[in-house]
C-alpha positions in Angstrom: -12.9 -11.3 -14.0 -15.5 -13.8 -14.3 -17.9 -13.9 -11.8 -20.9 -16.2 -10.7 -23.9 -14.0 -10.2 -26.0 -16.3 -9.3 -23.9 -17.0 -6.2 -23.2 -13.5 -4.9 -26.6 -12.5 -2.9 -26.8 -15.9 -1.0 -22.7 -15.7 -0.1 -23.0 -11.8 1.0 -21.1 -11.2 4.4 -22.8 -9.2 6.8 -20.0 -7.7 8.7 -20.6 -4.4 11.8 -20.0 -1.1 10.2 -16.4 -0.3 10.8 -15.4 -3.5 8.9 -16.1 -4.3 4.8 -18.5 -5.8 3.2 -18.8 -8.0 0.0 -21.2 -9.6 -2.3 -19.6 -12.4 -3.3 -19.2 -15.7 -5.5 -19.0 -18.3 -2.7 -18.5 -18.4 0.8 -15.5 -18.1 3.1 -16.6 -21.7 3.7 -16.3 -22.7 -0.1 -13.4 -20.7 -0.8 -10.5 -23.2 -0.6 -9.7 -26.8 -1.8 -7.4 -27.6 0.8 -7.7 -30.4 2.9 -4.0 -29.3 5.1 -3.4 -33.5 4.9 0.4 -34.1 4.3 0.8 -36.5 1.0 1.8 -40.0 2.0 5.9 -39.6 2.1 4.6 -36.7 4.7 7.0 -34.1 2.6 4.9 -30.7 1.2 5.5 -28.8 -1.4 4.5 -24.9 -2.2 4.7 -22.7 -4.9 5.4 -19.0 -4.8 5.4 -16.2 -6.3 6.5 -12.9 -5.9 9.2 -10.1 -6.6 10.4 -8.9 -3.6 14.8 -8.2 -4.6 16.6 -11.1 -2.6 13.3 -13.3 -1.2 15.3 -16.3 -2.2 17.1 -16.0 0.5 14.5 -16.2 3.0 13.1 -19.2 1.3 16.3 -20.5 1.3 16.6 -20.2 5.3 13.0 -21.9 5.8 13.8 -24.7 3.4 16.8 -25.9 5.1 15.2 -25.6 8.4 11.8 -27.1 7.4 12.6 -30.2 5.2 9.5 -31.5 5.3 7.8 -27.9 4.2 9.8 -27.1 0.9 8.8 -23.8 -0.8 10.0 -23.3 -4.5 10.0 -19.3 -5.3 9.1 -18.1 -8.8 10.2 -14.3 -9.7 7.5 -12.3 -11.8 7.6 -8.4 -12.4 5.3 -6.9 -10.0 3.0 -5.9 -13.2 2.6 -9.6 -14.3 0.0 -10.0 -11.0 -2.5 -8.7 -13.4 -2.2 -12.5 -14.6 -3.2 -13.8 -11.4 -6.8 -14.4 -11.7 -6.7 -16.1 -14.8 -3.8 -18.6 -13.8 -5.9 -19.0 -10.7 -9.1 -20.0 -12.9 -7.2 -22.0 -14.9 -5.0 -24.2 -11.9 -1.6 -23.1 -12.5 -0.8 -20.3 -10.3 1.4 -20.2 -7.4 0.2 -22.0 -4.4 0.9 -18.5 -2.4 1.4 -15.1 -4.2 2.5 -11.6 -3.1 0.1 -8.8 -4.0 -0.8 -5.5 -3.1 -3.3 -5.3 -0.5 -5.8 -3.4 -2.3 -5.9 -6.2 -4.4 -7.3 -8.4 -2.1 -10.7 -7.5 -2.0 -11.9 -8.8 -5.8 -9.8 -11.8 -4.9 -12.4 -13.0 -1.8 -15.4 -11.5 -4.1 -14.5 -14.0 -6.9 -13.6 -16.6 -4.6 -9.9 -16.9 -5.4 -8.0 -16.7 -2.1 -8.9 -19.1 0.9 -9.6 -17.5 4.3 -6.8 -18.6 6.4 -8.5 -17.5 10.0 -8.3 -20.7 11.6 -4.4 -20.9 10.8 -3.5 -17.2 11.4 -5.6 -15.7 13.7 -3.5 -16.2 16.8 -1.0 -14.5 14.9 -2.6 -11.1 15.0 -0.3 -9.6 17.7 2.8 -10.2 15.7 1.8 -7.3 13.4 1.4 -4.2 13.7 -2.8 -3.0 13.8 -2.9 -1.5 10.9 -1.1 -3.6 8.6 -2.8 -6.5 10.0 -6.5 -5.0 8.8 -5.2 -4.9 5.3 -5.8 -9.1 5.6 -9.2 -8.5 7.8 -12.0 -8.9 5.2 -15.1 -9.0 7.5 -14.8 -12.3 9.9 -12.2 -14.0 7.6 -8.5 -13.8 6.9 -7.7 -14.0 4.0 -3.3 -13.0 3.9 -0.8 -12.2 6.0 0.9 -8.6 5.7 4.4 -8.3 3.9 4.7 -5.1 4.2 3.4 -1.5 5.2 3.8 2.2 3.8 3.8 4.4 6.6 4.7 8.2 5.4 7.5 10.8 7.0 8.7 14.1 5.1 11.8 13.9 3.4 13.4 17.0 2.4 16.6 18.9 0.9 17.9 20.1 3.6 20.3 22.0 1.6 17.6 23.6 -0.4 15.6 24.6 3.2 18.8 26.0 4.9 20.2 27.9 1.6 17.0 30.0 1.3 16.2 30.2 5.3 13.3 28.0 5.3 11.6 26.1 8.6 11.2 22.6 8.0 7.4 22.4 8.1 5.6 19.9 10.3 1.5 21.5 9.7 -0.2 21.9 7.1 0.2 25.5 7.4 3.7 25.7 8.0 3.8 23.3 4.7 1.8 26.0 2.6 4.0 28.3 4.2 7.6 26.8 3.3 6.1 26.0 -0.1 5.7 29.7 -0.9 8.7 30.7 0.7 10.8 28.3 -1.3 9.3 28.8 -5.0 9.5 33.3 -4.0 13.0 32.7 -3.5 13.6 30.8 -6.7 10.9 30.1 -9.2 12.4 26.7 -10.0 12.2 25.4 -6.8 9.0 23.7 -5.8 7.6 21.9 -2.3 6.9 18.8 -4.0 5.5 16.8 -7.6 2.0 17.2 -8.3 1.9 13.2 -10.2 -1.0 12.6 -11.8 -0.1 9.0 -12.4 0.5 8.2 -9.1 -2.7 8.5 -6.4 -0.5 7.1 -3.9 0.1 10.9 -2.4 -3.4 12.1 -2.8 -4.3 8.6 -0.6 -2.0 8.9 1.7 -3.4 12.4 2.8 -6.8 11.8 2.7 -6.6 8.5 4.6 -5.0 10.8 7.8 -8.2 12.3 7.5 -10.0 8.9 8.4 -11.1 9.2 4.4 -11.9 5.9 2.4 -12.5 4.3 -0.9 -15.5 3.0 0.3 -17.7 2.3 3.6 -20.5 0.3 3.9 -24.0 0.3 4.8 -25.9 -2.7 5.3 -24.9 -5.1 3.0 -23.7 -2.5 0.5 -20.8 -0.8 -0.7 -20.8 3.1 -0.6 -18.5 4.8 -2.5 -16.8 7.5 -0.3 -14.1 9.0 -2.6 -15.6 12.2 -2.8 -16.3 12.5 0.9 -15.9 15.6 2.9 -12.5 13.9 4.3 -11.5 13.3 0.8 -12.5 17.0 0.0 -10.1 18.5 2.2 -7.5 17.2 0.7 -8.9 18.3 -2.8 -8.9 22.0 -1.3 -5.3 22.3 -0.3 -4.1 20.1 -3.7 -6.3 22.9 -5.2 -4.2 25.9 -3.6 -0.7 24.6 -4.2 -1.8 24.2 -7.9 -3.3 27.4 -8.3 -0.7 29.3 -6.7 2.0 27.4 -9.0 3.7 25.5 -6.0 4.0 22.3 -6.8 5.3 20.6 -9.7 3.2 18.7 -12.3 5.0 15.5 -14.1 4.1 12.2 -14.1 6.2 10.2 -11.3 9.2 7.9 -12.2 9.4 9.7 -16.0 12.9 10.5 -17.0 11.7 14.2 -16.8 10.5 13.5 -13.0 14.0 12.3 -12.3 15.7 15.3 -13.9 13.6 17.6 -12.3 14.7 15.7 -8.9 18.3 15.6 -9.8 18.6 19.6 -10.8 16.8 20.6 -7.5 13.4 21.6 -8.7 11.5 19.2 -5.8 12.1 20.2 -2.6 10.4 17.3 -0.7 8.4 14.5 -0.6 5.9 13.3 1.7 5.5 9.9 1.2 5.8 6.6 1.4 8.7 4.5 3.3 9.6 2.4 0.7 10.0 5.9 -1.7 13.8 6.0 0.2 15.0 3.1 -1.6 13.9 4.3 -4.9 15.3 7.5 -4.4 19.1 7.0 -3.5 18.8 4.5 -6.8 17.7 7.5 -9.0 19.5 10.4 -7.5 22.5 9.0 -6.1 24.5 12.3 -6.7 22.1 14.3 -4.0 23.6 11.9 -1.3 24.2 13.9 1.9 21.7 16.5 1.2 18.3 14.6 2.1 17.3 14.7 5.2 13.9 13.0 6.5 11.2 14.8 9.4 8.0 13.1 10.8 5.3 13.7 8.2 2.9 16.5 8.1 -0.1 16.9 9.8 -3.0 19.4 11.1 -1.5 20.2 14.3 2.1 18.4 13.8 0.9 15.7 16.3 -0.5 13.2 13.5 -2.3 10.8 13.5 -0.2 10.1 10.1 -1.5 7.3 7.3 0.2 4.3 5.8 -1.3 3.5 2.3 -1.2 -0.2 3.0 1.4 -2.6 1.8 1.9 -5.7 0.5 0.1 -9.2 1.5 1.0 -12.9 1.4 -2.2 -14.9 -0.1 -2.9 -18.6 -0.3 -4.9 -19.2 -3.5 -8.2 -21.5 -3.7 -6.0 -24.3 -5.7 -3.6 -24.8 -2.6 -4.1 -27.9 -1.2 -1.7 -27.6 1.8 -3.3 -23.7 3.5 -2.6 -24.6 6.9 1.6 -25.2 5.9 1.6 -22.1 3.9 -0.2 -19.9 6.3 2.3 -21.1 8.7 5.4 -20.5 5.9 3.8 -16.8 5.2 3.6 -16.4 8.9 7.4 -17.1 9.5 8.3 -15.0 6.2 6.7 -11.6 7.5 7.9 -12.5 10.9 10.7 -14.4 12.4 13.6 -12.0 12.8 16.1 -13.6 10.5 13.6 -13.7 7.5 13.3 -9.8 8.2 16.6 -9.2 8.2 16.3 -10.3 4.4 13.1 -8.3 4.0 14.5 -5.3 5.0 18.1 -5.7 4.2 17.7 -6.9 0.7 14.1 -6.4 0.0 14.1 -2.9 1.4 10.6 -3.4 2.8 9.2 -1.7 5.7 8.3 -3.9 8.2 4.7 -5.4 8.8 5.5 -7.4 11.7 7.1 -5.7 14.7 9.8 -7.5 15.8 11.2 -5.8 12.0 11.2 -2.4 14.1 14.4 -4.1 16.1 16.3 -5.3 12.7 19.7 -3.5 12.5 18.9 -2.8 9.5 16.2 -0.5 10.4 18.3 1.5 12.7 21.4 1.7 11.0 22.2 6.0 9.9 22.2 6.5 6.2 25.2 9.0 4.6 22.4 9.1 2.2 19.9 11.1 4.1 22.3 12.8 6.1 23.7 9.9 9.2 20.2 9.4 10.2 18.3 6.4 10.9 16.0 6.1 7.4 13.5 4.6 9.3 13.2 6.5 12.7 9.9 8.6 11.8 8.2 6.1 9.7 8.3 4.2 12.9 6.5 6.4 14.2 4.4 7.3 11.7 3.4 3.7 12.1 2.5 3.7 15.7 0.1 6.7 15.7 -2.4 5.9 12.9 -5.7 6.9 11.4 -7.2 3.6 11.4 -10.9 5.3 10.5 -10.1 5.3 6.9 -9.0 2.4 4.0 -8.1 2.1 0.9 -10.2 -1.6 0.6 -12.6 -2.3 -1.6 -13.7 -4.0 -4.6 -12.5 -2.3 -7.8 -9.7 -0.3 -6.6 -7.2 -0.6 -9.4 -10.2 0.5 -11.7 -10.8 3.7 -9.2 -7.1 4.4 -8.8 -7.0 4.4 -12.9 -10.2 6.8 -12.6 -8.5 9.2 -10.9 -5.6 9.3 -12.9 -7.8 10.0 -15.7 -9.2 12.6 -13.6 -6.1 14.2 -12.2 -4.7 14.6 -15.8 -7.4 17.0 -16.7 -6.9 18.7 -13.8 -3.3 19.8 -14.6 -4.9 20.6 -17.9 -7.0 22.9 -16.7 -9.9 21.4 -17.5 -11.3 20.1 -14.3 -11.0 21.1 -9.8 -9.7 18.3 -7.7 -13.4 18.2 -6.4 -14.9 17.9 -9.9 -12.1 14.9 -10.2 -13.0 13.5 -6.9 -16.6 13.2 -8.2 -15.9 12.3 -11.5 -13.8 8.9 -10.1 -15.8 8.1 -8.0 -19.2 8.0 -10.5 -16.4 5.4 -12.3 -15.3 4.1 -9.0 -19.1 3.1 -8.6 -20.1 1.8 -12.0 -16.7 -0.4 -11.9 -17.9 -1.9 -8.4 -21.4 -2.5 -9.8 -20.5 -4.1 -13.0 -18.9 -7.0 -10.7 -22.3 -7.9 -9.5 -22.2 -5.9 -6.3 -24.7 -3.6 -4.1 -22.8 -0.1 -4.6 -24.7 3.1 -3.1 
């Protein structure tokens, strides 16, 4: 991205420790265009864009009941955001966009996104805490949350009962089961070790309070090798050593076979990991069965590896109309109903948690409620930790890197740690920023 450096010491936000901080090209101040001034005929129109399966029918809804607020939704692939700076540079992205909320740090650093505070704050209690921070950059706000990924353990409970093994809810228990199950047969492992994927490694290591980053001063420190994040390292360490887990990359044809033919016993991980599931392994209907995630002492507090967000770009010239628009998207009960019926999100915004949809039993994971313990994974958060920051998607890509030489045999999960996060560092600093 291409950044004014000139810019970025005298537009640095101060901000107390538990929040971020940034070095950035322009202030919260300068950030937008917008003047929120209807056009003469009084009628507004947005732009878009997103890829969340049936949206349309939300926007739908809100255009017929807000005629003089039309929205007109483009469809991308969720990969074609990586055009979104440069259509944003160049005036011809959407007016609003959907992205992941890691993403929304180098977005305010580069001046991008407006900070819709003054619009959204009173707004706050609509949303659950934690999905809620994902938007919180400092003193501005700067989206509205989509969606959250709270985590539960989902299991085959066919595979547990057949060789006479407890469902674990510690840690412990969890080494335990997983050398239970793979004793009993070889084939059968406790879960995937992905190395394309840092979404499990993240969502462990953020129960532990642990971080991409914290900050000091007006500086960024990288924290990815933390002692939080080292913990995790350790036990990833053990159930690769001792053969327990399974290495392929996730969503591979042979990560699907190994699903289908029994070789993964469970996942813990992320809600929205249900729907993609009963797509690829539709014949193992009836034998899933989902338990409150893992933790230290069974109690939690659990993680959610942060969701999606709803941003208003720096070329919109109507913010306040689509902060309210994103507000009523995430929120008002008959948009969720869409969300979560056809969009198979999790819920950022409470009032989801009472959508039918949400309570309704699944044959698929055995008559239960899907969502029951990601609810509660939801309520009783970690909120110490983050996974915000500038760079992200260059760290996650790090520790990919990293990770593959690890099931290689060539690196520990400690020596990856610290490996991605020199890269993490360098990849912050080469955006103009203060990185310890």
């Amino acid at each position: 991205m291409n950044i004014n450096k000139s810019m970025k010491s005298a537009a640095a936000l101060a901000v107390a420790a538990s929040m971020l901080v940034v070095t950035a090209c322009g202030s919260t101040s300068d950030s937008g265009s917008g003047d929120s001034a209807a056009p003469a005929d009084g009628k507004v129109k947005l732009t878009f864009t997103g890829w969340v399966p049936g949206i349309e029918e939300a926007v739908d809804l809100w255009n017929k009941e807000n005629p003089d607020i039309q929205v007109e939704f483009k469809r991308i692939a969720s990969d074609a955001r990586k055009n979104y700076s440069t259509q944003i540079d160049a005036g011809t992205s959407g007016d609003i966009l959907q992205m992941p909320a890691f993403d929304m740090v180098d977005y305010v650093i580069d001046g991008q996104i407006q900070d819709i505070s003054q619009y959204v704050s009173d707004d706050k209690d609509l949303f659950t805490d934690g999905a809620w921070s994902t938007a919180v950059l400092g003193d501005g706000i700067y989206g509205v949350p989509q969606d959250s990924a709270p985590t539960a353990f989902m299991y085959r409970k066919d595979i547990f009962e057949k060789y006479g093994v407890e469902v674990p809810k510690t840690w412990d228990e969890y080494l335990d089961a997983a050398r239970k199950l793979h004793a009993a047969d070889p084939n059968v492992y406790i879960a995937a070790f992905t190395p394309n994927d840092t979404a499990p490694f993240e969502t462990d290591f953020l129960q532990y309070g642990g971080s991409w980053f914290k900050t000091d001063g007006d500086s960024w420190k990288v924290t990815l090798d933390s002692e939080a994040n080292q913990k995790v390292a350790e036990r990833y360490q053990t159930l690769l050593d001792e053969g327990l887990v399974k290495p392929v990359e996730i969503f591979t044809p042979e990560f699907w076979t190994a699903v289908n033919n029994g070789e993964i016993a469970s996942f813990n991980y992320l809600a929205w990991f249900t729907t993609i599931l009963k797509e690829n392994a539709p014949d193992l209907s009836g034998k899933w069965a989902i338990s409150q995630a893992i933790s230290d002492d069974g109690n939690g507090p659990w993680s959610d590896d942060g969701g999606g967000i709803n941003v208003v770009t720096k070329n919109c010239k109507y913010p306040e109309q689509a902060a309210k628009f994103i507000v009523w998207l995430n929120s008002d009960p008959d948009s969720l109903e869409v969300l979560i019926g056809k969009g198979g999100l999790f819920p950022a915004a409470k009032a989801g948690f009472e959508s039918e949809a949400m309570s309704a039993p699944s044959d698929y994971f055995s008559g239960q409620p899907i969502y029951d313990e990601f609810i509660k994974s939801a309520n009783n958060l970690n909120s110490d930790g983050g996974i915000n920051g500038p760079a992200i998607t260059a760290g996650q890509t790090a520790l990919q890197e990293e990770f593959a030489k690890v099931v290689n045999g060539d690196e520990t999960f400690k020596e990856a740690l610290t490996n991605a996060a020199a890269k993490l560092k360098k990849a912050a600093a080469d955006k103009g920023l203060n990185v310890k």
